[in-house]
C-alpha positions in Angstrom: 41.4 91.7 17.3 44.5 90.9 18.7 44.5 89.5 22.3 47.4 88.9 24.4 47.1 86.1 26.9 49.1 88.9 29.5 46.3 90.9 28.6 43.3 88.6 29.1 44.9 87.2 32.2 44.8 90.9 33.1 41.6 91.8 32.3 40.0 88.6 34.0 41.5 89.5 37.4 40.2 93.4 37.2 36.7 92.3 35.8 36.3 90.0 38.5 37.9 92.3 41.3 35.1 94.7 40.1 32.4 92.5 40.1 33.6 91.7 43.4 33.7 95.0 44.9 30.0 95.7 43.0 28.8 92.9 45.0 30.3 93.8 48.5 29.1 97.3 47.6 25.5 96.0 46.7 25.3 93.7 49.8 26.5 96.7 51.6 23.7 98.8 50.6 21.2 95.8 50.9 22.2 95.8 54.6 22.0 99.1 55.5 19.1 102.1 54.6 20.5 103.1 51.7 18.8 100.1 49.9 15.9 102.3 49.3 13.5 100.8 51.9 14.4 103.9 54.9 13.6 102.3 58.2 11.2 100.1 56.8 11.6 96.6 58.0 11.1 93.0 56.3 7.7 91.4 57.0 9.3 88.2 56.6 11.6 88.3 59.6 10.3 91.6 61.3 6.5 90.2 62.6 4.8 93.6 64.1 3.2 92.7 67.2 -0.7 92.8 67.1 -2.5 93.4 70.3 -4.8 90.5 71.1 -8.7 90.9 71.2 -10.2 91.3 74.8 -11.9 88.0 74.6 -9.0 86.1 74.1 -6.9 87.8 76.6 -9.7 86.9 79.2 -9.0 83.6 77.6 -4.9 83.8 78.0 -5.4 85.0 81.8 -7.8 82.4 82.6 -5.6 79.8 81.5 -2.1 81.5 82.8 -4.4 81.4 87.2 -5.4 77.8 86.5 -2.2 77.1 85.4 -0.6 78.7 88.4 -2.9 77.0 90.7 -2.0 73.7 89.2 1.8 74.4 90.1 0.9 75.5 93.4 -1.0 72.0 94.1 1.7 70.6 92.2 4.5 72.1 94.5 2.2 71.2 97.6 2.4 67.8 96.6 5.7 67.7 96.2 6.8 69.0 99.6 4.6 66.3 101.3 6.5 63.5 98.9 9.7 65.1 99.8 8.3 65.2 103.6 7.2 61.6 103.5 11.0 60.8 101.8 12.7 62.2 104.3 11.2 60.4 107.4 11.6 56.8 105.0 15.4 57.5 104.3 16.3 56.6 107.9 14.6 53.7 107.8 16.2 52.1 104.7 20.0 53.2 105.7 19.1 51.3 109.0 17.9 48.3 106.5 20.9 48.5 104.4 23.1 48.2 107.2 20.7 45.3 108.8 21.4 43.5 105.4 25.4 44.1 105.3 25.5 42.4 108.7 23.4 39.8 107.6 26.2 39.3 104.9 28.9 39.1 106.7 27.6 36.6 109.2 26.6 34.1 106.4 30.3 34.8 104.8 31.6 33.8 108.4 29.7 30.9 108.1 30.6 29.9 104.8 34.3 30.0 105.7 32.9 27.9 108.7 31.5 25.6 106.5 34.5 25.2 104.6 36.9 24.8 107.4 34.0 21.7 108.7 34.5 20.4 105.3 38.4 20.1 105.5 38.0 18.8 109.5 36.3 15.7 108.0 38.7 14.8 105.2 41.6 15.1 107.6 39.3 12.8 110.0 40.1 15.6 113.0 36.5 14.7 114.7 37.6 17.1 117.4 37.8 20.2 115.4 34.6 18.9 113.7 33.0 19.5 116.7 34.3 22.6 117.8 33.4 24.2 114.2 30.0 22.9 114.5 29.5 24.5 117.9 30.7 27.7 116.6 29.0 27.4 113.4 25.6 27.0 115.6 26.8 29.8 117.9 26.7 32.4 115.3 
């Protein structure tokens, strides 16, 4: 046999554009009816729905109105908490603001404090006492 590399080089690139086109052409055909199964459908992927016995549908509804009631108390609750919430929040914005005052005063007093502190190194008695008196005042 005489083989040209041309030739095989060739032949390589048709035999695997065929086997290409064979296998777009077989995965076409898996895809669609033609694959021989005509409107049949996969069990594997394609469950059929099967109806459920009476029993167990009692069962299912039983379980579906306790369930609802259990969302209803649920929900019941819930509008009581939000209820209850609702007449608290005032109460702790009034606290929050108590405590930022409470804050700043003792702030104002530190600086007070501080301002004593540098009264009695420079030995001014007189501004002692007047920071003392406002220190007490506040």
């Amino acid at each position: 046999m005489n083989h040209c590399p041309q030739n095989s080089a060739g032949n390589l690139a048709a035999t695997t554009a065929a086997a290409a086109a064979t296998g777009t052409a077989a995965a076409v055909a898996a895809n669609s009816n033609e694959s021989g199964k005509r409107g049949r459908r996969d069990n594997d992927t394609h469950k059929r729905k099967r109806a459920l016995p009476q029993g167990a549908k009692d069962k299912v509804a039983k379980r579906i109105k306790k369930v609802k009631h259990q969302l209803r108390s649920y929900g019941e609750e819930l509008k009581q908490f939000n209820a209850a919430l609702s007449s608290i929040q005032p109460k702790i914005i009034e606290i929050r603001m108590g405590l930022r005052l409470v804050l700043q005063r003792m702030a104002r007093q530190e600086e007070i404090m501080v301002d004593i502190l540098d009264a009695i190194e420079e030995g001014d008695s007189v501004k002692v006492n007047d920071l003392v008196q406002i220190l007490f005042s506040t």
